[in-house]
C-alpha positions in Angstrom: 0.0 0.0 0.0 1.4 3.1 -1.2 1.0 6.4 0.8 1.9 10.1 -0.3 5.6 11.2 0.4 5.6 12.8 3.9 8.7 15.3 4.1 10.7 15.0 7.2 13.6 17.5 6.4 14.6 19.1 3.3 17.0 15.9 2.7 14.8 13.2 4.2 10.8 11.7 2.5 9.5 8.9 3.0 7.5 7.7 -0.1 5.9 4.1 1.2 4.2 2.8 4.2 7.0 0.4 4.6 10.0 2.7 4.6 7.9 5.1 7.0 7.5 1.9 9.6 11.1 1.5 9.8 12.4 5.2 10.5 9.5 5.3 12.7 10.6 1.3 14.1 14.2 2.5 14.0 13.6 5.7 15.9 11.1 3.9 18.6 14.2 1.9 19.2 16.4 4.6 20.0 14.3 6.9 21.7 13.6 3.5 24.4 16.7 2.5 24.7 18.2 6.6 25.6 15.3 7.1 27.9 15.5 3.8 29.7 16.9 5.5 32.7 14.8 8.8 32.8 11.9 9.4 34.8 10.8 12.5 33.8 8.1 12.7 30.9 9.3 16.1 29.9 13.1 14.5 29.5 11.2 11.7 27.4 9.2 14.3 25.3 11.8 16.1 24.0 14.9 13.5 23.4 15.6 13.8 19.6 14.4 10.7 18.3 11.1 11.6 20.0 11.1 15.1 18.1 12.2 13.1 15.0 9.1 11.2 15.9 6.7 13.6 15.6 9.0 15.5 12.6 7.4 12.6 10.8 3.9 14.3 11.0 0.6 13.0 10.4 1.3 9.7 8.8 3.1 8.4 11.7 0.1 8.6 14.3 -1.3 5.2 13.3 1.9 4.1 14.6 1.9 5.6 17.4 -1.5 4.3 18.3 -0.4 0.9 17.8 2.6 1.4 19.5 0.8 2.7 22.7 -1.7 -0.4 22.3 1.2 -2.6 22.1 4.0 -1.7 24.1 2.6 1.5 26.3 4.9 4.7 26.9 4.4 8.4 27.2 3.1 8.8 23.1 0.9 11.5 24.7 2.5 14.3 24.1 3.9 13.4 20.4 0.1 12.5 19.4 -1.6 15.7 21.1 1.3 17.2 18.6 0.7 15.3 15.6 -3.2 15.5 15.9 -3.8 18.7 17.3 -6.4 17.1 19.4 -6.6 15.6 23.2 -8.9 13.5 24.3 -7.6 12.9 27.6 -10.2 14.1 30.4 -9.1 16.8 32.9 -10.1 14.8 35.8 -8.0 11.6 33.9 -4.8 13.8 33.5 -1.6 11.8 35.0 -3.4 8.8 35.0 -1.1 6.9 32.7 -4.0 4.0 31.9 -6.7 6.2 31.4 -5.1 8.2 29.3 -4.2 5.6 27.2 -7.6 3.9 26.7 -8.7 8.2 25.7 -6.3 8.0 23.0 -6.8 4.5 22.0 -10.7 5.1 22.0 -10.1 8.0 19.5 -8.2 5.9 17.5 -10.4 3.5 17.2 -13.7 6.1 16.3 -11.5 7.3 13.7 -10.4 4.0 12.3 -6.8 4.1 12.8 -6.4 1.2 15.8 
């Protein structure tokens, strides 16, 4: 399945689903491993391979979604970027599991889980 080219830098596209995946795989991998050892969010949020992440734009959230289903981690913060949207409650704010299933349930009404 072929998707448009998403631009990621001036030097840098990505014309296929496939070759999208494996940046995205490839940068998942990196941003886990450096962040292993942090506990702060914010740290997480802004590690380069995270902003590479979310560099990647739209295409990538279907990723991301899965990625949350699958392995969990703090993808709140790229997808609010990516999406423009939150569907995290107030009162459900810091709750690591609710916000999840928020994000997941949006993903799902929109087809992309």
């Amino acid at each position: 399945m072929l998707m448009p080219t998403v631009a990621v830098s001036p030097h840098l596209t990505f014309s296929d689903a496939e070759s999208l995946q494996q940046a995205f795989a490839a940068l998942v991998a990196a941003w886990r491993q450096e962040t292993l050892m942090l506990s702060s969010s914010t740290e997480k949020a802004v590690h380069p391979a995270y902003q590479r992440i979310i560099g990647l734009g739209p295409a990538v959230v279907p990723l991301v979604l899965r990625e949350l289903e699958q392995h969990g981690g703090h993808w709140f913060w790229a997808l609010r970027a990516l999406t423009g949207e939150n569907p995290v409650r107030p009162e459900d704010a810091g709750q690591v599991r609710k916000m999840t299933e928020s994000w997941l349930e949006w993903g799902r009404q929109r087809g992309l889980v």
